[in-house]
N, C-alpha and C positions, 0 to 999 in steps of 0.2 A: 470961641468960648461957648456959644448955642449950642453947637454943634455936640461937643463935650460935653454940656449937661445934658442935651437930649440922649446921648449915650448913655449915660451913667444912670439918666431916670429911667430909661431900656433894660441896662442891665439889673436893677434895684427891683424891677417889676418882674421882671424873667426869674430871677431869686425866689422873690416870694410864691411866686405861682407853683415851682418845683416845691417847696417848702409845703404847700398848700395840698399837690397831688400826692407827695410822701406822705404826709397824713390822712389822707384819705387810704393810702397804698395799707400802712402801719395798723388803721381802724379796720379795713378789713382785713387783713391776715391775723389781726388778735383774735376776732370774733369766728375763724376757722377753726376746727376741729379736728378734721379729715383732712387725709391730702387731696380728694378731689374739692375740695372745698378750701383749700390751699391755691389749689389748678385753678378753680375759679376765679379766687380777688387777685393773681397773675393776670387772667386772663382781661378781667374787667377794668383793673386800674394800672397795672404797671406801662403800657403803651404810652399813656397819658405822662405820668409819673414819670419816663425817661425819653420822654418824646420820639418814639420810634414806631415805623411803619409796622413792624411784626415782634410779635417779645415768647421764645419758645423755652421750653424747662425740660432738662431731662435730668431724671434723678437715676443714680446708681443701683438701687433698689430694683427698678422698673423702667425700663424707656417709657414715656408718655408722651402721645401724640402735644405736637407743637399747638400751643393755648390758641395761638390767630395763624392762620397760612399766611406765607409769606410768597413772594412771585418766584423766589429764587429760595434757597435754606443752604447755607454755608455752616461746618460745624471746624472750630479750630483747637487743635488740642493744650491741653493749658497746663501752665509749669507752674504755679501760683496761685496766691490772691488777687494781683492784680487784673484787671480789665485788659484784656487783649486782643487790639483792633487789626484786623486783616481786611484788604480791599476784595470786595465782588465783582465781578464782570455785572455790567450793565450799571444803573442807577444808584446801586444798593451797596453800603458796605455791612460788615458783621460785627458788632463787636461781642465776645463772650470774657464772662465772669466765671472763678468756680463758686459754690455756694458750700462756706465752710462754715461749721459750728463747735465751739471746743475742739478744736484742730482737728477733728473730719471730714473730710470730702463728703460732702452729701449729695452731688452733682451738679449743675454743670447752666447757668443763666446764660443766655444767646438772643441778639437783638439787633436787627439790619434798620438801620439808618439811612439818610442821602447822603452821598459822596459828599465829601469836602464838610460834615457834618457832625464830626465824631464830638457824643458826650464827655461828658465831665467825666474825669474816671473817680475822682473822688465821689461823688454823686451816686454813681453806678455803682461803686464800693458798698455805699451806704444801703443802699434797694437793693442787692444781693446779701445782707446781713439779715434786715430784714426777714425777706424768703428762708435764708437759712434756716433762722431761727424757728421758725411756723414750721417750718419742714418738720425738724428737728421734735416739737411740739407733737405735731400730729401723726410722726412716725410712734411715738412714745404712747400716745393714746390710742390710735390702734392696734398698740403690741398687750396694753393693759386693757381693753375691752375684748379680746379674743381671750387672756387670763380670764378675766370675768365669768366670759360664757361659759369656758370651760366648769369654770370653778359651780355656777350655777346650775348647769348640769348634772352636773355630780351633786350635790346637794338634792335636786330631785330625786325620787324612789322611782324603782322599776317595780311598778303593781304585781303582786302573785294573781297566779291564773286561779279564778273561785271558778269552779263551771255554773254557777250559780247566777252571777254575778256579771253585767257588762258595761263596761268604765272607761271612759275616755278624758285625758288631761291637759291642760294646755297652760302656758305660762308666758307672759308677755312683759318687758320691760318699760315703765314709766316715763323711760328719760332715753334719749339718744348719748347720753356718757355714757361712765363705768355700768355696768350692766347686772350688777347684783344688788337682792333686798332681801328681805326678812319673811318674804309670803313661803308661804311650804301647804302640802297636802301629803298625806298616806293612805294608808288601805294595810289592813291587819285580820289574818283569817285565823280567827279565837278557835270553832270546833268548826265541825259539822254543821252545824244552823246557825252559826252567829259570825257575822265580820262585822267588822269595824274600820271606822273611816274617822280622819281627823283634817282640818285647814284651819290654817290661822295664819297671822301680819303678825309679825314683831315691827313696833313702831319707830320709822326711821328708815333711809335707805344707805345701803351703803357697807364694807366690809365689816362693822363691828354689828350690826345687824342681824348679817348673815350668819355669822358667828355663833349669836345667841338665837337664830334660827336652829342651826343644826345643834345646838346641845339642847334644848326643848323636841326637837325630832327625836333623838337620840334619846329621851326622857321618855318621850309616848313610848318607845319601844318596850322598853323596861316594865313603865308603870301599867300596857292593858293587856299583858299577859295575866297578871293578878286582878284587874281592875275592870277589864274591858267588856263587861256585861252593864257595866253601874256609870253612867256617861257625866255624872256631874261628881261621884267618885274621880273619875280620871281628873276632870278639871281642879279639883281639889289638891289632887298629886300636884301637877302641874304646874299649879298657884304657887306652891310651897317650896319650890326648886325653884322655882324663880327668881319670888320675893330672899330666897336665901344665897344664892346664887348672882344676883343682879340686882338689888334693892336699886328701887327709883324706875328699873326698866319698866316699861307697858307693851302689853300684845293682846289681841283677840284669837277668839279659837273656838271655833265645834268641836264636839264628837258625838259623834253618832254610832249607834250599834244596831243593827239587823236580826230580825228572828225570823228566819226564812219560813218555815212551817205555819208563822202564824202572820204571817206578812206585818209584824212589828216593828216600829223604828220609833226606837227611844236616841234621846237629841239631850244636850245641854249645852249654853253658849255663852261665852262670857266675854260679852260686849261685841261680838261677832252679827254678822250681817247673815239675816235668819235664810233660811234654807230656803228652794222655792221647788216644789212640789210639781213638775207636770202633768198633766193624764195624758193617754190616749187618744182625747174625745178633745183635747187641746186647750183645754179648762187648765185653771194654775194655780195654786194660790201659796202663800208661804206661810213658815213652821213657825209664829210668830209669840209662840209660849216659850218657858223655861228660860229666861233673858237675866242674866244675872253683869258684873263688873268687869270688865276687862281684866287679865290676869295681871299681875304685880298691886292688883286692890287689895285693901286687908279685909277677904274676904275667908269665910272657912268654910263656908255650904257654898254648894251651888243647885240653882233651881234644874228640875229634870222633869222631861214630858214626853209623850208619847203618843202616835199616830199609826192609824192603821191603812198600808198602801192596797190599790186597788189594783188589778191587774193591769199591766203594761203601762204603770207610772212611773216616770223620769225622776231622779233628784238632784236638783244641782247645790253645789256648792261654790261659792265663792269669795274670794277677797277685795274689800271696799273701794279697792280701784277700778271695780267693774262696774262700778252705778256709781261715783264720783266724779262731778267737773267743776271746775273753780266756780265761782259763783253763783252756785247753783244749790237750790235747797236737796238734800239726800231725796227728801219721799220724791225731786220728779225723778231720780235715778230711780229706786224703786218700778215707779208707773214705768219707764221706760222699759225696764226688765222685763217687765210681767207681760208688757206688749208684745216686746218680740219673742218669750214664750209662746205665747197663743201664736204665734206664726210658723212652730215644726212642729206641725205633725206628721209621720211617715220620716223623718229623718233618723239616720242613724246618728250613734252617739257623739260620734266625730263630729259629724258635719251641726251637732248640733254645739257644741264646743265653737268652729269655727264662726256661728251663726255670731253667738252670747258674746265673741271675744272681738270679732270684727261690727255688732250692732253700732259701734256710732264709732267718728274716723280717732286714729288713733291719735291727733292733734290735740284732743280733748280728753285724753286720757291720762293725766296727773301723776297717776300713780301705778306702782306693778297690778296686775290683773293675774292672781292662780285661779285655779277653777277646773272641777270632774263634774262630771253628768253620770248618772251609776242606773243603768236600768237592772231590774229582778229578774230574772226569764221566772214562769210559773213553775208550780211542780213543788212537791216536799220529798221531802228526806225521810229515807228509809228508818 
């Protein structure tokens, strides 16, 4: 009768502990994304989880190297759902699982055991469900974050060549999910002496965002052929296709217009994070007038102001993701900026993009980050 219960309080405890590494198994594979991040909570918890000396995955997609080396790798081909143990030469037997989701084969769960050792196949059932499903998951999100990119992609402009004019752009994602937001930037070559540049957030990340990103792009087009000399003009456009168009939505937004001959830059911004100016000489300071409401306000003017550049000064533009971190008051994003401004000098505009965009790790970065650096070459127009 001892003997019996100390069995039974054996097995009762063997239960819960499986019970115990399945949810650990379950909490990580929810928290996976990716399938190598898939490959990993495999790698980390399922050994445990089905008490086996080596636990290897191959997916149909892709062969992926076996998550633990095993002394020996046996692979058995499979006619089912079930668990199907075959004996190895030496210590080690194999049992493999397929890992199916809404009745697809997604490939293929493999696990060497000790002889005379074989798990529960109910069990095994279960921990292959599991993976399936993560599989399944994280096939699906990396087929709609490749969507994304594309789609974001495309949503950016290909800059016209000004010979005037030297511009560099970069755009960066907030979030390691779906990969598209609302930030946008362009460039618009109005004559001979004037271009025109626009950046702005629509508030919120995400596909309906994006959305009201590109019909506001698609808005600047229209509105600064007519408009594009008069920059808090534009913003008024803007405001009004909005607020009519989207009531309740909010976004920030510059424009800026250029008078090449007279090294002129007239600016208006509405709620937008003001422009930062660099020289030469590695001095900086930002466009910190003309500051009016974010667009969707019921606003109908907007403030306009103007600066006169010096030669061989930088202008950068960007969106609030790049001087943004949780917790943290805006003005030290600000101070930050300004810092690593004063740190290119002799940089091209590229590398001065990478500087602005990589200045602090991307862990800390909240939110999308657009952003051009637009240097003047000298010289006027005939």
């Amino acid at each position: 009768m001892e003997a019996e219960r100390t069995r039974l309080l054996a097995a009762e405890q063997a239960a819960r502990a499986r019970l115990q590494q399945l949810y650990r198994l379950t909490e990580a594979l929810a928290s996976a994304t990716t399938l190598p991040q898939v490959v990993a909570a495999v790698r980390d918890s399922a050994p445990a989880t089905l008490n086996a000396a080596a636990v290897s995955i191959e997916l149909y997609r892709e062969r992926l190297a076996p998550v633990l080396d095993a002394a020996e790798e046996y692979w058995a081909p499979l006619g089912g759902r079930t668990a199907t143990g075959i004996e190895a030469p030496g210590q080690h037997a194999l049992t493999s699982v397929a890992l199916i989701e809404n009745g697809r084969k997604l490939g293929t769960l493999a696990m060497s055991h000790a002889q005379g050792q074989p798990p529960d196949a109910e069990h095994v059932s279960a921990v292959a469900q599991q993976i399936a499903q993560a599989v399944r998951r994280a096939a699906s999100y990396e087929h709609e974050h490749r969507v994304a990119e594309r789609l974001q992609r495309n949503l950016l402009p290909v800059m016209p060549s000004v010979p005037e004019v030297e511009i560099a752009s970069a755009y960066a994602s907030g979030t390691d999910l779906i990969m598209i937001g609302g930030d946008w930037y362009d460039m618009y070559e109005l004559d001979r002496d004037h271009v025109g540049f626009s950046i702005g957030d629509v508030a919120g990340h995400g596909l309906p965002e994006a959305t009201v990103m590109a019909q506001l792009t698609a808005a600047l087009r229209a509105i600064v052929p007519r408009h594009g000399r008069r920059p808090a003009t534009v913003l008024g456009e803007l405001n009004q296709i909005l607020r009519h168009y989207h009531p309740g939505r909010m976004a920030t937004a510059c424009y800026l217009v250029y008078h090449h001959p007279s090294r002129t830059l007239r600016y208006s911004k509405a709620g937008h994070p003001s422009p930062l100016v660099i020289g030469a000489d590695n001095t900086a300071r930002y466009l910190l007038d003309a500051l009016s409401p974010p667009l969707g306000a019921p606003v109908t003017q907007f403030d306009q102001a103007e600066t006169i550049l010096a030669e061989g000064d930088t202008v950068l533009l960007y969106t609030d993701g790049l001087i943004e971190r949780h917790g943290e008051d805006l003005d030290i994003g600000f101070q930050r900026l300004l810092a690593a401004a004063q740190t290119g000098a002799g940089l091209t505009n590229k590398q001065l993009c990478d500087l602005f965009l990589h200045h602090r790790p991307d862990s800390q970065a909240p939110d999308d980050r657009a952003l051009m650096t637009i240097r003047f070459r000298s010289g006027t127009t005939e």
